[in-house]
N, C-alpha and C positions, 0 to 999 in steps of 0.2 A: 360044725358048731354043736356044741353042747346040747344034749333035748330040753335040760332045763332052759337055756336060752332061748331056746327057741320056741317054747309056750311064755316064757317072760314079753315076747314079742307080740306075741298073738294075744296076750292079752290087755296090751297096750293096744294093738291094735283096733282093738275092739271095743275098750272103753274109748279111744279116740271118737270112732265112726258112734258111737253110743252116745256121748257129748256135745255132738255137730246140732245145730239147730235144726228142726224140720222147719221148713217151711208150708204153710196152706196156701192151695188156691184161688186166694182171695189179696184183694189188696192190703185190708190190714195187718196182714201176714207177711206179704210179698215187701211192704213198704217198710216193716223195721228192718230189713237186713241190711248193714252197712257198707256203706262203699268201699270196696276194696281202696285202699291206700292210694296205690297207684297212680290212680287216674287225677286226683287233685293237685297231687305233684306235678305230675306233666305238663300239665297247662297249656300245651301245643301241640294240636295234631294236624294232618292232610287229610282233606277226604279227596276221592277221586268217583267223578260221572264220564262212566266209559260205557258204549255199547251202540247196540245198533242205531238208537239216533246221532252217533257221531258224524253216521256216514253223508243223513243229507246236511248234517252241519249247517243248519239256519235253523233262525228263532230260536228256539227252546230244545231242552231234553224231551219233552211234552211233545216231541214235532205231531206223534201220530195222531196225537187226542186234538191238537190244533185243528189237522189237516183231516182227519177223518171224520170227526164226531163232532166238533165244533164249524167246522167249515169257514176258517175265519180264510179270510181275504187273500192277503199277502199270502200265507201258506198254499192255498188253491194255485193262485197264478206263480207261485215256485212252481207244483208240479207240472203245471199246463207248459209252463218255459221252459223248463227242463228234462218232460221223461215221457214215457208216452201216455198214451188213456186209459189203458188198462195194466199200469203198472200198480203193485200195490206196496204196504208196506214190510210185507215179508220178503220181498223182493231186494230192500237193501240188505239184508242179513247176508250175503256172499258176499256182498264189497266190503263188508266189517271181516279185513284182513287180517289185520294187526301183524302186519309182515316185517314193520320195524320194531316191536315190541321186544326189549331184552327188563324184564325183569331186575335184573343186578344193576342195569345202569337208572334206571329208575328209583330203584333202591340207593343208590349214590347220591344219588341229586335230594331226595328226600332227609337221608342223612345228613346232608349239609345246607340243608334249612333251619336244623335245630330241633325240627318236631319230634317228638316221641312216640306218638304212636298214625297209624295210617289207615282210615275206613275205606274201602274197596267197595265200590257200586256191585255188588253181585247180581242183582236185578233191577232194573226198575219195573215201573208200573205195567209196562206193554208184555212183562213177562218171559222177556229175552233172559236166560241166566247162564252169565259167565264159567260155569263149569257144566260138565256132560249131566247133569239132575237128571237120573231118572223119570222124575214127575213133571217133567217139560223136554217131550220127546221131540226131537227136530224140530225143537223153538232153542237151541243153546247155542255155544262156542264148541263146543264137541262135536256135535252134528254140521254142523253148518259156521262156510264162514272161516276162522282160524284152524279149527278141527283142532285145538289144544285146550287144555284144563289153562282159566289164564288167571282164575284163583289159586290153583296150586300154586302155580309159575309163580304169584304174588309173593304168597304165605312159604315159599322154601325161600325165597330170598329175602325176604323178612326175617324169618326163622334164623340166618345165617349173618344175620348182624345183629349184635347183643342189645341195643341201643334202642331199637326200634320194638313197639310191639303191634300186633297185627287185630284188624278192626274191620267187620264183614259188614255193608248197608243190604237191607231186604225188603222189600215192597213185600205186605200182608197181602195183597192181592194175587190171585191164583192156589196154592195150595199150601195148606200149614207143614206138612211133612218134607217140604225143602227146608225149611229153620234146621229139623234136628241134622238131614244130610250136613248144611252148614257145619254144623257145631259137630258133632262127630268125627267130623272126614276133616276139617280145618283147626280148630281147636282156637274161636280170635277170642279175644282179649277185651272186645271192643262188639258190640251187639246192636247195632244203630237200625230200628224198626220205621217202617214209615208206612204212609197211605192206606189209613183204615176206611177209606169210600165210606163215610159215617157211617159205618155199622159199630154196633158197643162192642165192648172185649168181650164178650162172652162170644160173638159171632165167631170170632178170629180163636177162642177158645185162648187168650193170650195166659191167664193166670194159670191153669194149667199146664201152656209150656212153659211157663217162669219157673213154675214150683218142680218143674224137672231142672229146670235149666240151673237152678241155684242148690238144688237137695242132691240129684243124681249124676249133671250131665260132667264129662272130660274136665271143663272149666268152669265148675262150682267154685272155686274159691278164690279165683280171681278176674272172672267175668264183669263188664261192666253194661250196663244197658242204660239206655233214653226211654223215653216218657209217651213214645208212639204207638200206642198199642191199641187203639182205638179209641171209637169216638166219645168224649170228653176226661180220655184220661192225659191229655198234653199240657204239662204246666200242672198236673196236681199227682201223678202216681209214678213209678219207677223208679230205677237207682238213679238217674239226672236228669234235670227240666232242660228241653231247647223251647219251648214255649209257640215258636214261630223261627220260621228264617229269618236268619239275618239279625238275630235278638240279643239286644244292648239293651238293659234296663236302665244303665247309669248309675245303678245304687245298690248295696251290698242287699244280698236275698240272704232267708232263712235256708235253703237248699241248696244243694249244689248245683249249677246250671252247664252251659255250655253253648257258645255262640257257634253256631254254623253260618258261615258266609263263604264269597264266590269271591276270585281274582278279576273274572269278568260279571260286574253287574247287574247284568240282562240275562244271564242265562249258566244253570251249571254246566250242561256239554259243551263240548265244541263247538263255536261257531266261528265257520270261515269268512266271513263278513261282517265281524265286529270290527268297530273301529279302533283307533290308537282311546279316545276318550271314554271308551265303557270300561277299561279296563284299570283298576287300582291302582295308586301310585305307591310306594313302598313308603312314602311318607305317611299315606294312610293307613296302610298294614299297618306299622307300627304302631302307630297310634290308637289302635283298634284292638289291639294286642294289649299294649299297657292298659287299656280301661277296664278292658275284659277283665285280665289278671287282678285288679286292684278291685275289681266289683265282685272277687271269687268266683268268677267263671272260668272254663278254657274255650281258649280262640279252635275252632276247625277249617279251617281254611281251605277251599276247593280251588280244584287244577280242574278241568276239561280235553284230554288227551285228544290226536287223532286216529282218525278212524286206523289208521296205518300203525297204532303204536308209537306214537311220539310224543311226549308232551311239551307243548307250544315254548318256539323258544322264551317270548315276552313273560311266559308262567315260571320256566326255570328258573329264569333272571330273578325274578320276585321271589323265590322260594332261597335261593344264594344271598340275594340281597338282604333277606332275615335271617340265615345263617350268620351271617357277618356283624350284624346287631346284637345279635343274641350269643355271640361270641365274646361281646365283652361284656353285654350287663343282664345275661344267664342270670348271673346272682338275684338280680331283682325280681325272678320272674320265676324258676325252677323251685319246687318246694319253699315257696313261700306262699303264707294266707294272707287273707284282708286283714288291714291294720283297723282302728277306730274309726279313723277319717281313713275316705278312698279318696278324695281327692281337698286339693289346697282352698282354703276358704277366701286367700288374698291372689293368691297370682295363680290366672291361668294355666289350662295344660300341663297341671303337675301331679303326678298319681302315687299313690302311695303303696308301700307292701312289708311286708313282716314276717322276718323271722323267728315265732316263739322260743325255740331251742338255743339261741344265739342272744334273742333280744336285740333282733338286728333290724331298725328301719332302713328300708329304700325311698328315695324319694327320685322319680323318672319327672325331669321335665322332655317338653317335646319343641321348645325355643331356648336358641341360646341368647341372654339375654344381651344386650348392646353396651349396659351401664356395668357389665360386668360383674353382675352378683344378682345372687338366685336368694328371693326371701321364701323358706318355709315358717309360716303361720303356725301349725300345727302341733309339733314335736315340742315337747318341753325337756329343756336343756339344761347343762349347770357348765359354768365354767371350771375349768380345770379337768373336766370329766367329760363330755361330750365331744368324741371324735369324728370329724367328715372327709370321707373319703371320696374321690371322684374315679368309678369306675375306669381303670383304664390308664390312672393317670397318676391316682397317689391321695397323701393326705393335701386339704387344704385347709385355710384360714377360715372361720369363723367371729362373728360380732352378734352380740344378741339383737335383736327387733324389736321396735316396739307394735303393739302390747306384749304381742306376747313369739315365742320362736325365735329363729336366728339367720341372718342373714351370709350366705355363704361366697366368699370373697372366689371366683374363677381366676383361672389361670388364663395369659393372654396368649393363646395357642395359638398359631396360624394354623390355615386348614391342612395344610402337607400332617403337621403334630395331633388332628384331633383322633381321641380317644376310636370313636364313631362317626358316625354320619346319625340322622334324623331324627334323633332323640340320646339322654345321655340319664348316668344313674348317680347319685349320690345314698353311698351307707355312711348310715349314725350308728354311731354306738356309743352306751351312757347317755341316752337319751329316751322317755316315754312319751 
């Protein structure tokens, strides 16, 4: 290469990095940087609570804070029934095998949910963390237990499907210099902070590591982060608000949000003694999903693996089961934003989404109706111009509504011919 080209380079190079925002240590700093794109498009990811409370798999991921520190009931008389007296809790960290654990087939199964991107429990609160951290010496999965990196394992099979992108959970508790190992040594995509023990962010020193994490680190420019950075910045500071578990507001936010919930009800890990009824039905997912999406949030949907490396067959099944939805009415749900209306003012269970670039409304209902037609309220239509399509299936017939929308004539499909199962999509187009 030419020497002029190659300071022509270096000098792009350098008005680039010259241009880049800095960001301060501070929130009003931290808080104008914009969401990388990415992540509002997706709309669907996995999270995954893997680790040494899988192994006594009852109650909660919390089993140790239950059983140690809280002394509650049922937790005591587990260990009194089942182990000895002077067993404690660093003593399951050897049966957390993960002897069935294949990475790639987990990766498969995820892939065919639909999701986009995948948060991996790296630690929780008790301070176990899934790869060899220096800064937690024979408390990890390197030392003790698998003896494998099972965040690398993650993140190379991740890395090796284009489709997927890779998302690290970290409990603030114990030491700030595991984040940057994180981020350095993994590079996710996805920065999901948790458990500030109400100390404020300054304790946790969190804007600090933001203002590297967004100016200098590997994945400055397309890192995403949550709102967990201590105490009272959940629901007011970082790149997306979870607010609380399990949070559905039902109504379109000024910010962008993010619903984190569980496929079993009761608890994010593993538990071997949940029943067939704690656990979701795919009618609900769905359904949970479309709200989400129409209220501008993304759904994150947790799995609870076992201690063995396996994730439960009833959690596959649900995770396939949304693949298979989101197979046909993706459209309504993949890079689309909130419309005006989130949801229908006349007929139930009907959620709305929009494509700006297309001008393309969605309308999800989540019953198929009896009388054989779906009224949308909403959307304002013209004849001769407004088209409705029924995902999956084609154009159909429309009649306008009174007062105001249109009434959308279905097809008499037997159930062998439907589109879907648990919910279905109609796009308008020529319609506001």
């Amino acid at each position: 290469m030419a020497a002029a080209s190659v300071c022509f380079l270096l000098l792009l190079s350098v008005l680039f990095c010259s241009s880049r925002a800095k960001f301060e240590p501070n929130w009003s700093s931290l808080d104008s940087r914009p969401l990388p794109a990415w992540f509002d498009q997706a709309k669907f990811g996995i999270f995954i609570h893997w680790g040494v409370f899988s192994v006594p798999s009852f109650g909660s991921e919390w089993f140790w804070w239950y059983w140690q520190k809280q002394r509650l009931q049922p937790y005591v008389d587990f260990m009194k029934k089942n182990y000895p007296p002077d067993f404690r809790y660093q003593d399951f960290a050897p049966q957390f095998t993960a002897q069935f654990f294949d990475a790639k087939e987990w990766t498969d199964i995820f892939a065919s949910s639909g999701a986009k991107y995948i948060v991996l429990t790296t630690k929780h609160h008790e301070g176990f963390t899934l790869w060899g951290s220096k800064n937690s010496w024979n408390w990890n999965a390197v030392d003790v237990g698998p003896k494998r990196d099972l965040v690398d394992e993650v993140a190379s099979a991740l890395r090796a499907h284009s489709n997927l992108r890779l998302g690290l959970y970290h409990s603030l508790f114990e030491l700030c210099p595991e984040l940057y190992e994180l981020i350095t040594k993994y590079r996710p995509e996805v920065l999901w902070s948790d458990g500030d023990g109400d100390a404020p962010d300054s304790y946790w020193n969190s804007t600090g590591f933001l203002a590297w994490l967004y100016n200098d680190s590997p994945v400055r420019d397309t890192v995403v982060t949550n709102d967990r950075w201590g105490l009272g910045s959940i629901c007011k500071h970082g790149g997306y608000y979870t607010c609380s578990d399990r949070y559905q507001p039902g109504h379109l936010l000024k910010h962008k949000w993010e619903n984190c919930m569980t496929i079993d009800r009761k608890s994010w890990g593993y538990r071997r003694n949940a029943p067939l009824r704690d656990y979701m039905s795919i009618q609900e997912l769905v359904a949970m999903l479309v709200e989400t999406v129409s209220c501008g949030g993304n759904l994150l949907m947790n799995v609870g693996p076992t201690p063995d490396g396996r994730i439960p067959p009833l959690m596959e099944e649900r995770l396939r089961q949304m693949g298979r939805w989101l197979q046909v009415n993706g459209g309504a749900i993949y890079n689309t934003s909130a419309w005006r209306a989130q949801n229908d003012s006349q007929t139930p269970n009907l959620w709305y989404t929009f494509r700006p670039q297309e001008q393309t409304i969605f309308a999800m209902f989540l019953e198929w109706p009896k009388n054989g037609s779906v009224v949308l309220s909403e959307p304002l239509v013209t004849p001769g111009v407004t088209q409705v399509e029924l995902l999956g299936v084609g154009p159909l017939q429309w009649v306008t509504a009174a007062p105001t929308g249109l009434r959308v004539l279905l097809p008499p499909l037997p159930v062998s011919e439907m589109p879907c199962e648990w919910g279905w999509s109609l796009r308008l187009s020529g319609a506001s």
